[in-house]
Structure formats: structure tokens, C-alpha cells
C-alpha positions in Angstrom: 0.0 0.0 0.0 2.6 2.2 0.8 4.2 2.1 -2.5 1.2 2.6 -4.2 1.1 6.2 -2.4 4.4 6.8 -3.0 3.7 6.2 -6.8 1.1 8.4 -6.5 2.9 11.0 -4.8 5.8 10.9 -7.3 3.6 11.0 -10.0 1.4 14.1 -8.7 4.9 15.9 -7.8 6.6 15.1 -11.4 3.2 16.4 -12.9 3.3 19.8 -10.6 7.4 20.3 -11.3 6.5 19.2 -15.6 3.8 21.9 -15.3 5.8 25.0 -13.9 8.2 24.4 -16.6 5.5 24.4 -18.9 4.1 27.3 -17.0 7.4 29.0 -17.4 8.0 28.9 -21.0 4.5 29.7 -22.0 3.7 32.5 -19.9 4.2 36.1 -21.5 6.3 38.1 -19.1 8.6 38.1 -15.8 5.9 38.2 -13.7 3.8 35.4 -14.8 6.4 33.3 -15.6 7.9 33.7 -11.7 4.2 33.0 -10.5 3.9 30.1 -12.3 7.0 28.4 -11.7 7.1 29.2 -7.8 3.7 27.9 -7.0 4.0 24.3 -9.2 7.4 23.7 -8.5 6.8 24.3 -4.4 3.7 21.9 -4.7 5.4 19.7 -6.5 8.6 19.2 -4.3 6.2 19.1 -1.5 5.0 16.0 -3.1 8.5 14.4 -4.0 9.3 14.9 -0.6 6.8 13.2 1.0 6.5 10.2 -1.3 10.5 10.0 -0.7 9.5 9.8 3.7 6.5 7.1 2.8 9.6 5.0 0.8 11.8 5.3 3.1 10.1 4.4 5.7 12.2 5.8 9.1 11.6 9.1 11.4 14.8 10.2 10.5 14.2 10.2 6.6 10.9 11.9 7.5 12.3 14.7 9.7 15.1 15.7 6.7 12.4 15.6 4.0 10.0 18.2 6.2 13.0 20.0 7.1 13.9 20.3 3.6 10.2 21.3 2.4 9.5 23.7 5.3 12.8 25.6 4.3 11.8 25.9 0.4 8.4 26.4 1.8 9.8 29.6 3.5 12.2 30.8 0.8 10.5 30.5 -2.6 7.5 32.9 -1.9 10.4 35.4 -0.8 12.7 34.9 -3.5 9.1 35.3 -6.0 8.5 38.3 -4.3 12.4 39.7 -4.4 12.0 38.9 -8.1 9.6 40.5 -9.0 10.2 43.6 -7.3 13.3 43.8 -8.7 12.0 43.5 -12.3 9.4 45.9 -11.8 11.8 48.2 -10.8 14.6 47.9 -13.3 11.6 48.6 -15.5 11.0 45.0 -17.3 8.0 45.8 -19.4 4.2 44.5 -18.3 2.3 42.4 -20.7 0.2 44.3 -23.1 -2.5 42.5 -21.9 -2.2 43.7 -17.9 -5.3 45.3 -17.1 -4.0 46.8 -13.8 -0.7 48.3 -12.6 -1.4 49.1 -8.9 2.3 49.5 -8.0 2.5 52.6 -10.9 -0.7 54.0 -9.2 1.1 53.9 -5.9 4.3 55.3 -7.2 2.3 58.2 -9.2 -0.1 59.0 -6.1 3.9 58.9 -3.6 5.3 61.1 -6.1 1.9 64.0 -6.5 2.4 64.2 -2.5 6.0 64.1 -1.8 8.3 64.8 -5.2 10.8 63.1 -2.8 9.2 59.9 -2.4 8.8 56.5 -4.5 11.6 57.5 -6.7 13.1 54.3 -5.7 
């Protein structure tokens, strides 16, 4: 039984990992493209991971493969974010498509109060 969740597991994290590279090299622009890879490729190792504890069978292999997802849990959302952030700032153009720029509203609204503010 357990190897049939494993299987499973392994199957449904190969999928999510297959589909953020997909994801990746479909999507239009920086932004979408780091969307999509952060949020597949996290599920996905999340999935590996686990199938890898239910194989191997010990506490020990357990506690290293939740140590190992809680820590890309924590980091990948971060490193998304710092991504993004930086592109938008170095000025990486938006889709043509992109309805909605709240950050530009933000930066325009910053600048009409305080010329010295959101220059950054």
C-alpha cells in the first residue's frame, strides 16, 4: 500500500514540477512566468518529498524531507517576491495584456504628494 502512495505521490509531484516548466516557458512576461514556476514547482517538491518519507520508511528520513520542504516552503514565496520587485523596478516591461498596474498608481499618487518619495 505504501508504495502505491508513493507512486502516487511521485507521480502528482513530477506532474506539478512538468507543469511549472511548462508554466514557465509559456507564460508572457517576468511576472507570470515567476508565478507560475514558484507555485508548481513548491507543490510539487512538496510532493517528491513526501513520497520520498513514505519509501523510506524511518523518522529520520521523514524529519530531513519536512526540514527540507519547510525551508523551500519559507524561501520560494520570498525569493518570488524579491524577483519581481526587482524587475518591476529595473523597468522590465508589463504584458500588453495587464489590465492593472497598482504599483505605478502607488508610485504616481507617492510622487503628487512628496516629489521626494517612490523615486526608488
Amino acid at each position: 500500500m505504501t508504495d502505491i502512495v508513493t507512486a502516487i505521490l511521485w507521480l502528482a509531484g513530477s506532474a506539478f514540477a512538468l507543469l511549472a516548466a511548462v508554466g514557465f516557458l509559456r507564460m508572457p512576461d517576468v511576472f507570470r512566468r515567476m508565478q507560475a514556476s514558484t507555485k508548481a514547482s513548491t507543490l510539487g517538491l512538496a510532493c517528491l518529498l513526501l513520497g520520498a518519507a513514505l519509501q523510506m520508511g524511518d523518522f529520520a528520513s521523514f524529519i530531513r524531507a519536512a526540514s527540507i520542504g519547510a525551508f523551500v516552503l519559507l524561501t520560494t514565496p520570498v525569493a518570488g517576491h524579491v524577483i519581481a520587485r526587482a524587475s518591476y523596478f529595473a523597468g522590465v516591461p508589463l504584458w500588453e495584456g495587464t489590465v492593472l498596474d497598482e504599483r505605478r498608481n502607488a508610485k504616481a499618487e507617492a510622487r503628487n504628494n512628496d516629489p521626494g518619495v517612490g523615486d526608488h
